[in-house]
C-alpha positions in Angstrom: -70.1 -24.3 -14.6 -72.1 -21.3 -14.3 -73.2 -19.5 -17.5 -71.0 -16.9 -17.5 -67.9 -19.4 -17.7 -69.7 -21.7 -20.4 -70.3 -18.3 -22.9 -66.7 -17.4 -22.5 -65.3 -20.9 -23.3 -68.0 -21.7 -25.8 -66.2 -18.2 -27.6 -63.2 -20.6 -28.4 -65.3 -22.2 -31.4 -64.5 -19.1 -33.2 -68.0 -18.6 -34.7 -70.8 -16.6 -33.5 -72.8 -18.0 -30.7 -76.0 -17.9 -31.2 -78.0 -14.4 -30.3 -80.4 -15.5 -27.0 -83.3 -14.6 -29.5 -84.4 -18.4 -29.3 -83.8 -18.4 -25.2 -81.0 -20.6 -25.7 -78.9 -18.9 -23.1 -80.7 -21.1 -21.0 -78.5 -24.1 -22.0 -74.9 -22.4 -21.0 -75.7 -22.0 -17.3 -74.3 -25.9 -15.7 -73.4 -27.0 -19.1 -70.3 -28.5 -20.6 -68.5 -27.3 -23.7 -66.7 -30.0 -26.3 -64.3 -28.0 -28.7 -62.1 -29.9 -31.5 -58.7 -30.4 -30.3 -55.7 -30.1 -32.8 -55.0 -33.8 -32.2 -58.7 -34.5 -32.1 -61.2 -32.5 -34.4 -63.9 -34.7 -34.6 -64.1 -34.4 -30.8 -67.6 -33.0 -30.8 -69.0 -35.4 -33.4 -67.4 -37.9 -31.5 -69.5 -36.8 -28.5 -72.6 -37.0 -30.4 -72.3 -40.0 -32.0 -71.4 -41.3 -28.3 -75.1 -39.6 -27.2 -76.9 -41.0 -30.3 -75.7 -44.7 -30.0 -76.6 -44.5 -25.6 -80.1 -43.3 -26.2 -83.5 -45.0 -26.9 -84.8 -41.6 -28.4 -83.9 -38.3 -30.0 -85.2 -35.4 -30.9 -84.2 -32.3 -32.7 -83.5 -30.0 -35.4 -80.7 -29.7 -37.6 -79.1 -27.0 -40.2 -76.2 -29.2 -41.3 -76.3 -32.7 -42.4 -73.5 -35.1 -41.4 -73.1 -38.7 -42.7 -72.0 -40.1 -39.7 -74.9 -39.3 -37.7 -77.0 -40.3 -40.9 -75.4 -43.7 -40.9 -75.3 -44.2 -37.0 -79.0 -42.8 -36.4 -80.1 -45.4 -39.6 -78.5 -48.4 -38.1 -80.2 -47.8 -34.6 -83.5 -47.2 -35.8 -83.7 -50.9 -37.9 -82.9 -52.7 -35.3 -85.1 -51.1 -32.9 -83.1 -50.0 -30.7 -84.2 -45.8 -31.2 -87.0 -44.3 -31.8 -85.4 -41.1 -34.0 -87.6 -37.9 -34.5 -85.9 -35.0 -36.6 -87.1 -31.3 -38.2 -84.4 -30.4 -41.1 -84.5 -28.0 -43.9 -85.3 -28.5 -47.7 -82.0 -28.2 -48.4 -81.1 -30.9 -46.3 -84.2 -33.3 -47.1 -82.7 -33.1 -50.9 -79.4 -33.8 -49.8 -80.5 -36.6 -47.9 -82.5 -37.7 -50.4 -79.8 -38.0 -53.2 -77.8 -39.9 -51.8 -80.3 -41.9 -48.8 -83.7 -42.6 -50.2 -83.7 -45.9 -50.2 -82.8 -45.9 -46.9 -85.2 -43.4 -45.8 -88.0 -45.1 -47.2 -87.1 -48.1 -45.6 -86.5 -46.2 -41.9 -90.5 -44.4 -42.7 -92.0 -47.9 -42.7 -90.6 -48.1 -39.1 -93.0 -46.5 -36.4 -89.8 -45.5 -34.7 -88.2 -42.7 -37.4 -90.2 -39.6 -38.0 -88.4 -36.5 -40.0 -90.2 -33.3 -40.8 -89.6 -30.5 -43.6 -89.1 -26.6 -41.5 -89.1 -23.6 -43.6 -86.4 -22.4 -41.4 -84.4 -23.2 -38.6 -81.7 -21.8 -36.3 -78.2 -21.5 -37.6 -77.7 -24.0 -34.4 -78.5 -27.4 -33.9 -80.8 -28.7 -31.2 -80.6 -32.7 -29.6 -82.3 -33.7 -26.8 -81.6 -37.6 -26.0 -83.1 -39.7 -23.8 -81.8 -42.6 -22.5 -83.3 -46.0 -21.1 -83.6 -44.9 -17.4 -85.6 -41.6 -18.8 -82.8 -38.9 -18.2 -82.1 -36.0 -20.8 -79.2 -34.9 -22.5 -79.5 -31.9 -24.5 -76.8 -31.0 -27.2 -76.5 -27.2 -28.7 -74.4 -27.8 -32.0 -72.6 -24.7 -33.0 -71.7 -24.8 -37.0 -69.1 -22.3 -38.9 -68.5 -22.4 -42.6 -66.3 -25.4 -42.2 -68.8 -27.8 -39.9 -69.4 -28.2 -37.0 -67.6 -25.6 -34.8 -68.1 -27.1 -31.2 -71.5 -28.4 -28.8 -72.6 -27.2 -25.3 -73.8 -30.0 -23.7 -76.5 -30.2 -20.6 -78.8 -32.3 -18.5 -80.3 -29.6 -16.0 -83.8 -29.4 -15.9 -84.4 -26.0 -17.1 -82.1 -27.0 -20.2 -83.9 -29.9 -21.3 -87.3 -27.9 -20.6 -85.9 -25.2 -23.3 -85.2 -27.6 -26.0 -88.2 -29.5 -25.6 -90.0 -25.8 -25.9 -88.5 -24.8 -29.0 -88.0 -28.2 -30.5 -92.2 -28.3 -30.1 -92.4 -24.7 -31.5 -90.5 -25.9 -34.6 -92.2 -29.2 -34.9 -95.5 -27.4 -34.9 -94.9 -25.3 -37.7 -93.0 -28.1 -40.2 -94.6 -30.6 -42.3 -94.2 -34.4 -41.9 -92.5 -36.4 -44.5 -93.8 -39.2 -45.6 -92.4 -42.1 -48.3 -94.4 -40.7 -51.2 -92.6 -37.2 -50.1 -89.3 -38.8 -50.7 -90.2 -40.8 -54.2 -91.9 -37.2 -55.3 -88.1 -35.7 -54.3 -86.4 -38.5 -55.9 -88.5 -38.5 -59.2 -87.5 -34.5 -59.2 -83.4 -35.2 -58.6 -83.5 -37.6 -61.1 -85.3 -35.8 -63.9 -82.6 -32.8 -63.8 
């Protein structure tokens, strides 16, 4: 699918797509575009979690937290099987905290699960997974004020180049989380 064809059915999530200030145009042109269906709404998290549970690694940012990929990404990453690196915001690290720590702590002592803290990030969602025989699928996750609004999905070469681009730009400027991080967090959450 060219780009062209991509934007215009992308604009069936009925949200904003994001601007092109990031280069993420980039991603449209060959890619594939997973909307909710009325009979189906968790078509797109379907897809992911599909993705996630195929890949030995992923990589990306995130502005929304979901408890399925939380759960799923978790499960992979004790028993070895992937080696999960992920930028989220504040925000989200509280969130995750309140109601993961335990399990966080327990995922840090594993050389496979790195997060850090951004200041900001996108109002998108960036994935890049990578499975055993070393190909690349990257995932552009489109939110709206009621979750997650649809993904653009893409192996090309020139996508995968752009989100590992802007997933290092983001990477560079965030702090890494460690396990004294999350007890600091969870000292704070439990003293309000």
């Amino acid at each position: 699918m060219n780009t062209l064809d991509t934007i215009y059915q992308a604009q069936a999530m009925q949200t904003s797509l994001p601007t092109g200030e990031h280069g993420e145009y980039v991603i449209f042109d060959g890619a594939d575009v997973v909307l909710p269906e009325p009979h189906l709404p968790e078509k797109p998290t379907r897809q992911i979690l599909e993705l996630l549970t195929e890949a030995r690694s992923v990589r990306g940012f995130t502005p929304v937290m979901h408890d399925q990929y939380v759960t799923t990404s978790y499960e992979q990453v004790v028993r070895g099987d992937l080696d999960f690196e992920f930028i989220i915001t504040s925000q989200i690290l509280e969130g995750l905290v309140s109601m993961y720590s335990e399990w966080i702590i327990e995922a840090l002592k594993i050389d496979l699960f790195t997060v850090y803290e951004a200041a900001t990030l996108p109002t998108f969602g960036i994935a890049l997974f990578e499975r055993e025989d070393r190909s690349h699928t990257v995932v552009l996750a489109i939110y709206a004020d009621n979750g997650l609004s649809g993904i653009v999905q893409n192996d090309t070469d020139q996508a995968v180049g752009w989100a590992k681009q802007i997933y290092n730009e983001y990477k560079h400027a965030a702090s890494l989380i460690d396990a004294d991080t999350i007890r600091q967090l969870e000292e704070q959450t439990d003293t309000l």
